[in-house]
C-alpha angles and dihedrals in degrees: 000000000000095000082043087063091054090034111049096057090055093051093058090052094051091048094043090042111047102018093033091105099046094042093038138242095281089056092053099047090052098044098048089043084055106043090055095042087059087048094053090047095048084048090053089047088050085048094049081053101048086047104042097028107025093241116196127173144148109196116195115220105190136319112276115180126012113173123128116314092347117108120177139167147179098244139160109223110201114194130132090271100049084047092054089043088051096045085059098044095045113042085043094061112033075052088060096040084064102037079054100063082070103040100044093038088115102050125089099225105063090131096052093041085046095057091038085067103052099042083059082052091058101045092054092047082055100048094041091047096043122123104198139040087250098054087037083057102046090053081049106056089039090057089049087047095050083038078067106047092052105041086051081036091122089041086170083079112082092205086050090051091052095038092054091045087049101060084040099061089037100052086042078060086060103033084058096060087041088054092048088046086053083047099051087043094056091040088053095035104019088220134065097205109126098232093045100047092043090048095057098037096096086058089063103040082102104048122103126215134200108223117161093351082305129127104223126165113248086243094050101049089040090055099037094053101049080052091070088054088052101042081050109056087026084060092230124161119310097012093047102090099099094062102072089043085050084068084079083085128087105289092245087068095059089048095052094032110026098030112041121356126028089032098060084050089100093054100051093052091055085053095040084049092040087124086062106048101042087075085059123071087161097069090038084066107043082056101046083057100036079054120045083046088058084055094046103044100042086047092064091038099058085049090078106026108106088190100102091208096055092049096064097036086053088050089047092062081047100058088040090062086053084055089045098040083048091058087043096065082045097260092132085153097053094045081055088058100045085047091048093051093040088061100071100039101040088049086045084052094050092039092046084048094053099052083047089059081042088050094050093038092254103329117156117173117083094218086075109054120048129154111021098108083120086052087053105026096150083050095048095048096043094049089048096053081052094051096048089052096052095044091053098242112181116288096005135125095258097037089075094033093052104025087054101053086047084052098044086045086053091047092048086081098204127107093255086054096045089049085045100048090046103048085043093056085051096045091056083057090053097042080048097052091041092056103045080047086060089043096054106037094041089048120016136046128044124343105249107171104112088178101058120042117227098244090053085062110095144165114268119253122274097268098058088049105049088063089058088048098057100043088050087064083059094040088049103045107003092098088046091045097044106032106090087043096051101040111000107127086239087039098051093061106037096047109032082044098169101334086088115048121204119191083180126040108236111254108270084203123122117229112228119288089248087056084051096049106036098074092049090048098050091044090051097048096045078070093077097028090063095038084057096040093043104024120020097032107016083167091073102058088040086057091050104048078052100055084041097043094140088049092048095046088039086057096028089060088042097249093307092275091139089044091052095042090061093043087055107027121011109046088041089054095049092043084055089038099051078041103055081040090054104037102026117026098039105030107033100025099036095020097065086018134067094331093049087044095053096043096046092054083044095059092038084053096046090049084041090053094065091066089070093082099134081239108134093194085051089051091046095046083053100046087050085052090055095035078052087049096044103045082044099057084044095059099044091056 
């Protein structure tokens, strides 16, 4: 049943990718949608298991790779962690593969979309079971891959061509630093293999690297470095341009890949690596910065964006620094836990988005849709049920995920907690003010689409709903249901067992009742203040955003990071590039190389072709040159 769950998924990708076109794009709709349903019943069956049983195993596929002192395998590595992990991966996707069958239902390339998806499905179930760096590696290089193929997935779109290239370069920035981080491991351990890297790691904490003419501890470098791979394919500051531009694929690939799935990659390699990172508080607290300032920064973007998708996908880099910043102040489990809920109502949100844009024949922009939450009644309640999960709102999912990292960041004591813990309290009020602002422009108000008429507008059809329906019943009691079993201080142990590893044990304390209460009141408050800023007085916040024009344009242009990337990057690396093609590719290479040579042999051909006059004392005169060459070069040697 465990090898079912990787294979499966691979199997549907196969059958939709190389015999769609012969079994047609219904069969393998229907055949993909299958395949990774089974897989995402047999997960929750493996996670019943891990939860009721205690269920452990590592089962090994085949051998990979065999040299020296390198042993790999394909494995499948079953622990708490992998089968939550698998429950996430899983239900999201066969629930967008379904949700896909309506949305896609005009394109001509379902099978191929189809098989697109669940090759990315594989590829997550192989980085998250792995066992060992290499096989990690190899399922993370196949998501960005697919990453690629998806985003790109309408190449006939130039925006969606430069939008896929672009998450490719800037995750291979990351992946770099990843790679660097698997060789220091095997020079230091002489192995990748999780448990026999985790079991040395306390004989090196005390080991010191050169690396760049800086002395770094071997912790420290291993950890720091794994972190760029993380803060890459996580989307977090600095490495996170390429997210909002993702949004140019098919909506039901925001909601599998940059919702729920290849974006929490990065947070599930720093708790899988928790062993590793406990002996450096360095690194803790590099990501607990790196981190909370992802939260807070993609929090003040999304308040001024007006497309629906960026939003979202802004407030999904956002809730991914809460997940970072959490396993910075040591809380891998309640990062776990945050990740786990998100997934549900940030993939209800994309998918709700996308029956809106259904719903406006491929409108975007929220400035031009308004009151038709009676046209699309089953979309409006559902995304509200998703909005008031990922604003934290009391007693949903989101309210225990993201109040409890605020709470563990508080608890950690230190400066990086407090900070945390502050800018994570604000940020909750932002996230809060952004997503009403989508609520009540998408929905209420006036109707402001002059292209398309109201009574065009209509609900999406039933397949595309059920999905949301089913991922609002997780948004709604998945952080009740989950929480004592996540990070409860019985369920901690009990569940986690040794797949998250604590130096030190998390505070048991409790923070004061007015640090408890504050985030809820301010969540709930920020409800009428943006009912009254977007809805009952639109003047105001238009008043605003003109007194604080450089702040509105400096947010609107989300603080200028693309502008400075191609001041510094990429200009300078297509003036060098047009140079090395100038100079040295066509002068000096070609040049000296295959067009010297031609024209060399062309100019010697045209002087030799004179020679053919018809003139016998010319042909003469030119056989007694070559008899004169030839004696002379005789007699010389």
């Amino acid at each position: 049943m465990e090898i079912s769950i990787i294979a499966l998924p691979l199997i549907a990708s196969i059958i939709s990718g190389f015999f769609g076109k012969f079994i047609g794009d219904r069969n393998s709709e229907i055949i993909t949608s299958l395949l990774v349903s089974i897989s995402a019943i047999f997960s929750s069956l493996v996670f019943y298991e891990v939860i009721i049983n205690q269920y452990q195993e590592n089962i090994i596929i085949a051998t990979w790779i065999s040299s020296g002192s390198l042993e790999v395998n394909w494995s499948m590595k079953i622990d708490p962690l992998s089968s939550v992990m698998l429950v996430v991966v899983t239900s999201v996707s066969a629930l967008v593969h379904i949700y896909s069958i309506g949305y896609m239902s005009h394109d001509p390339h379902k099978p191929r979309f189809m098989a697109y998806l669940s090759l990315f499905t594989f590829a997550m179930l192989m980085l998250v079971t792995s066992d060992n760096f290499i096989q990690l590696f190899f399922g993370w290089e196949g998501v960005g891959l697919c990453s690629y193929f998806l985003i790109g997935f309408w190449f006939k779109k130039e925006s969606a061509n430069k939008a896929a290239i672009k998450a490719f370069v800037v995750n291979r920035v990351g992946d770099f630093g990843f790679a660097l981080g698997i060789f220091l491991i095997f020079y230091l351990f002489g192995t990748v293999n999780y448990s026999e890297v985790f079991n040395q790691i306390s004989n090196i904490t005390d080991k010191n690297l050169l690396f760049l003419g800086i002395k770094f501890n071997s912790v420290d470098l291993i950890c720091l470095l794994l972190f760029i791979g993380a803060m890459g394919k996580s989307a977090q500051i600095l490495l996170h341009t390429w997210l909002p531009d993702a949004m140019e694929g098919p909506t039901p690939v925001s909601a599998l890949i940059h919702a729920a799935t290849m974006v929490t990659a990065g947070v599930f390699l720093v708790v899988r690596c928790s062993p590793i990172y406990e002996y450096s508080e360095l690194a803790l607290n590099v990501i607990t910065v790196v981190g909370m300032s992802t939260a807070f920064f993609a929090a003040t973007v999304a308040l001024v964006q007006n497309d629906i998708k960026k939003i979202i996908a802004y407030s999904t880099c956002s809730q991914l620094g809460y997940m970072f910043f959490a396993t910075g102040v040591g809380a891998y489990n309640v990062a776990m836990f945050h990740l786990f809920t998100h997934a549900f109502f940030k993939a209800l949100l994309f998918l709700g988005s996308g029956s809106v844009i259904h719903a406006f024949k491929d409108e975007q922009n929220i400035n031009y849709m308004g009151g038709v939450w009676k046209k699309l009644p089953y979309t409006y309640s559902l995304m509200i049920i998703g909005t008031l999960a990922l604003t934290g709102f009391p007693f949903l999912s989101g309210f225990y995920s993201k109040d409890a990292i605020i709470e563990f960041a508080y608890l950690r004591g230190n400066t990086a907690g407090y900070y945390a813990a502050g800018i994570g309290i604000f940020t909750a009020f932002l996230t809060s003010i952004y997503s009403w602002r989508l609520i009540f422009k998408t929905f209420h108000g006036e109707y402001n689409n002059k292209e398309i008429k109201l009574d065009e507008t209509h609900e999406s059809p039933i397949v595309m709903l059920i999905p949301l329906f089913l991922l609002s019943i997780g948004a709604l009691f998945a952080g009740f249901l989950f929480k004592e079993l996540f990070i409860g201080y019985e369920g901690q142990n009990n569940f986690w067992r040794d797949s998250i590893f604590f130096l030190k044990p998390l505070s048991t304390d409790h923070p004061p009742l007015w640090f408890l209460l504050l985030t809820p009141i301010l969540v709930t408050l920020s409800i009428p203040l943006s009912y009254y800023l977007f809805l009952k007085n639109k003047s105001l916040s238009e008043q605003i955003a003109n007194i604080n024009k450089p702040l509105y344009h400096f947010l609107l242009n989300k603080w200028y990071f693309d502008e400075l990337y191609d001041v510094l990057f990429v200009k300078p690396s297509k003036k060098l590039g047009l140079f090395l093609w100038k100079f040295f590719d066509i002068k000096i290479i070609d040049g000296f190389g295959p067009d010297g040579i031609s024209t060399m042999i062309k100019k010697f051909s045209v002087r030799a072709n004179k020679f053919q006059s018809g003139y016998i004392y010319q042909y003469a005169f030119v056989m007694l040159l070559g008899f004169s060459a030839l004696l002379t070069f005789l007699i010389v040697k």
